[in-house]
N, C-alpha and C positions, 0 to 999 in steps of 0.2 A: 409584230410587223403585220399591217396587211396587205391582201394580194389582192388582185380583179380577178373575177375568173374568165376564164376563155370566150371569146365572142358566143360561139358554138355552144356554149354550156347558158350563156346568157339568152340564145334564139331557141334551143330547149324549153327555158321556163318557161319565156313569152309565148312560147304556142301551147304549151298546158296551161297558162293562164287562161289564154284567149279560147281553148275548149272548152271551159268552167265558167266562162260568160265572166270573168276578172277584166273588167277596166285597166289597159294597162299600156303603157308606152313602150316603145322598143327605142331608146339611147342610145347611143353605142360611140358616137362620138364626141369628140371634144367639142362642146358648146361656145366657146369665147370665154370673156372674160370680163365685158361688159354687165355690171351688174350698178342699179335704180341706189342712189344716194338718198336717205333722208335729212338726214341732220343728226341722225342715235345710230351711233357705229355698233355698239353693242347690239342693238334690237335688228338692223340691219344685216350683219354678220349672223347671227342666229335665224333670222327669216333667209335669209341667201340659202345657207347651209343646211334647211333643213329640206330642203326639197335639190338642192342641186350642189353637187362633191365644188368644192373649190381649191384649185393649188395654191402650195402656199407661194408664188411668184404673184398670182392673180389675187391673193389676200393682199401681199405687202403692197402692189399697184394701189387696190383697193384704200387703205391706209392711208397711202400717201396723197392721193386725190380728195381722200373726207379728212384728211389734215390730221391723222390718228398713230400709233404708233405698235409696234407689235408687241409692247405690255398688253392692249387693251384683249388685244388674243390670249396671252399666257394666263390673265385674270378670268377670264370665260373654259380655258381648260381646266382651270384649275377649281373651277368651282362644278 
């Protein structure tokens, strides 16, 4: 199972990052869920996620808008 960890423990890092001259963003909210369609759900799905957490509500959306189905997810975890 994973957890988030606490805001506090998140505004900790970011300021030892930000001491150490780290490049570094402070997130901390839910972003939307509006995410850039190409036409390759897989390549898609993988560039999404690799820079930003996506729910699976905001997947299945996802899906359903590039006309995909949530096999295409279970084949990208599974490999």
């Amino acid at each position: 199972m994973v957890t988030y960890p606490e805001e506090q423990t998140v505004n900790i890092t970011y300021q030892i990052f930000n001491e150490h001259a780290v490049n570094t963003e402070y997130l901390i909210g839910y972003e939307g869920d509006e995410f850039a369609y190409t036409g390759d759900i897989e390549a898609d799905i993988l560039s999404i996620t690799s820079v930003h957490p996506m729910r699976e509500d905001a997947v299945r959306d996802y899906l359903k808008k590039a006309h995909g189905n949530f096999s295409i997810v279970e084949k990208l975890m599974a490999s």
